[in-house]
C-alpha positions as CSV (number, residue, x, y, z in Angstrom):
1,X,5.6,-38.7,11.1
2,X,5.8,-36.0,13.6
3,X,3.3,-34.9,16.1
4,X,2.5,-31.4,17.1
5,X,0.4,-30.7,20.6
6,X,-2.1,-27.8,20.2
7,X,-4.1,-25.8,22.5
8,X,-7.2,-24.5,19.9
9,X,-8.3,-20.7,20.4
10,X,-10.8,-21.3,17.9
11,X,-13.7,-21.5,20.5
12,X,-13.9,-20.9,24.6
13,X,-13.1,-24.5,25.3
14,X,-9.3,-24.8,24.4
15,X,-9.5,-28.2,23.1
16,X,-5.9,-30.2,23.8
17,X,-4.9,-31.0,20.1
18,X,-2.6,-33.6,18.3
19,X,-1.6,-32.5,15.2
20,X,0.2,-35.7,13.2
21,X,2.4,-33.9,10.3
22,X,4.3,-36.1,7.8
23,X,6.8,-33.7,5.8
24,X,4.9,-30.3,5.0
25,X,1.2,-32.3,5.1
26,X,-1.1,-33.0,7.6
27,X,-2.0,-36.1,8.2
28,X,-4.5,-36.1,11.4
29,X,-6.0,-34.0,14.1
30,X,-7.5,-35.4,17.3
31,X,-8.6,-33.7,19.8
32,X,-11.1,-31.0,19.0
33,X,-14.6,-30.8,19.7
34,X,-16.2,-28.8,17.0
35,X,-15.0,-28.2,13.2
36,X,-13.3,-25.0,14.4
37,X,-10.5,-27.1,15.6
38,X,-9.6,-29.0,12.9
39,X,-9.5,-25.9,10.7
40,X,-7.3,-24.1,13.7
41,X,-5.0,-27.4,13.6
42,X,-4.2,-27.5,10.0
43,X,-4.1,-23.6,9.7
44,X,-1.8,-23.5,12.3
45,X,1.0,-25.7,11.7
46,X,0.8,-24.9,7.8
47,X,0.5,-21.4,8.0
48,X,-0.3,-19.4,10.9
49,X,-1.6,-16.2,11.0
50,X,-2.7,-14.1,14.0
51,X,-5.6,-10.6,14.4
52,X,-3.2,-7.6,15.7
53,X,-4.4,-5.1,18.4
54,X,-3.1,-2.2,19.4
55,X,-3.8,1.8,19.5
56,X,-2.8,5.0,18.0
57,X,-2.6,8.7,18.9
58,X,-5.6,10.8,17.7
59,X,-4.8,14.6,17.6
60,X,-7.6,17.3,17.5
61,X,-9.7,15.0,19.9
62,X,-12.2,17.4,22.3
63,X,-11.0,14.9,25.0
64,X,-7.3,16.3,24.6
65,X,-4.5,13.9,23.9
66,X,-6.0,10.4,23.6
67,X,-5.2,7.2,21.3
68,X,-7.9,4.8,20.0
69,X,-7.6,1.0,19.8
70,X,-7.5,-0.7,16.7
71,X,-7.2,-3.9,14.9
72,X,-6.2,-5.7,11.7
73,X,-9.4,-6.4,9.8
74,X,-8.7,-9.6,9.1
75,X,-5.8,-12.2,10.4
76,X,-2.0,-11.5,9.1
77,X,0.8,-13.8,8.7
78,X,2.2,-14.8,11.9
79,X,5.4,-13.6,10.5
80,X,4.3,-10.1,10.0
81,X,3.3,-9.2,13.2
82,X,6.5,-7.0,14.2
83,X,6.5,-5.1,10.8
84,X,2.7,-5.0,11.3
85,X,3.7,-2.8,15.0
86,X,6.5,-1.2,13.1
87,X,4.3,0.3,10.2
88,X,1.7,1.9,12.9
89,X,4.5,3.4,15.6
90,X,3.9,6.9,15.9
91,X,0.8,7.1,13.7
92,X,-1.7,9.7,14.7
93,X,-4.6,10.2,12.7
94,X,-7.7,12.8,13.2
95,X,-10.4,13.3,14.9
96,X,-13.5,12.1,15.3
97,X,-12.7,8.5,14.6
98,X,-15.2,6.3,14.1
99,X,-15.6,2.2,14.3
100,X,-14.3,0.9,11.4
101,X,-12.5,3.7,9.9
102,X,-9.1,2.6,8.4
103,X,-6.3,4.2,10.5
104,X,-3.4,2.5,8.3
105,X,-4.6,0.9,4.6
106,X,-2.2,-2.2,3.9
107,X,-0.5,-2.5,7.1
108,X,3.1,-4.0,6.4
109,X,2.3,-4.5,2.8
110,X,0.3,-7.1,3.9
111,X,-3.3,-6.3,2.2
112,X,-5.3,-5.6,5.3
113,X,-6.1,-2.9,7.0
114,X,-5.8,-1.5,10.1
115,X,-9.1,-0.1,11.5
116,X,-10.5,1.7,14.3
117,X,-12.5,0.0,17.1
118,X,-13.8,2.4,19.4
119,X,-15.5,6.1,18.6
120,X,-13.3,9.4,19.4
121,X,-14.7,12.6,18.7
């Protein structure tokens, strides 16, 4: 068995972790304070995944050249992050933008979409 030290971002209080792994399978977590922890633990070391931020260009804006930030809707696999960035580089989309709207649908062919998280008009 192998043991795997954690710092949980699950909650503010960045429980210290031990994660005991046997094979592919987890086999204990200590550490954590709240059930968000545990979940984090045995998410993380099985498959982790990860919320991408960033920002694109908006063109047609009455504010000139600006970009708006954005997000994946939900979290992505860990190992998609750099195609996630590589599938929204140079994307402009139109204004007004609002909260919500989908800037890129199926980022990286990964299901979820990218979506606005500020207003431009």
């Amino acid at each position: 068995m192998t043991t795997r030290k954690l710092t949980c971002i699950g909650c503010p209080m960045g429980c210290q972790l031990e994660v005991g792994i046997d094979g592919d399978q987890v086999v204990s977590v200590s550490g954590h304070t709240c059930p968000r922890g545990e979940a984090y633990a045995r998410k993380e070391v099985t498959n982790p995944t990860r919320i991408v931020t960033s920002t694109v260009r908006v063109y047609g804006s009455k504010s000139g050249a600006v970009t708006v930030s954005c997000k994946t809707r939900s979290d992505i696999p860990k190992s998609s992050i750099f195609d996630c960035i590589k599938d929204i580089t140079g994307l402009a989309v139109p204004a007004p933008v609002h909260i919500g709207d989908v800037v890129k649908a199926n980022v990286a062919g990964t299901g979820v979409d990218m979506v606005a998280t500020k207003e431009v008009l």
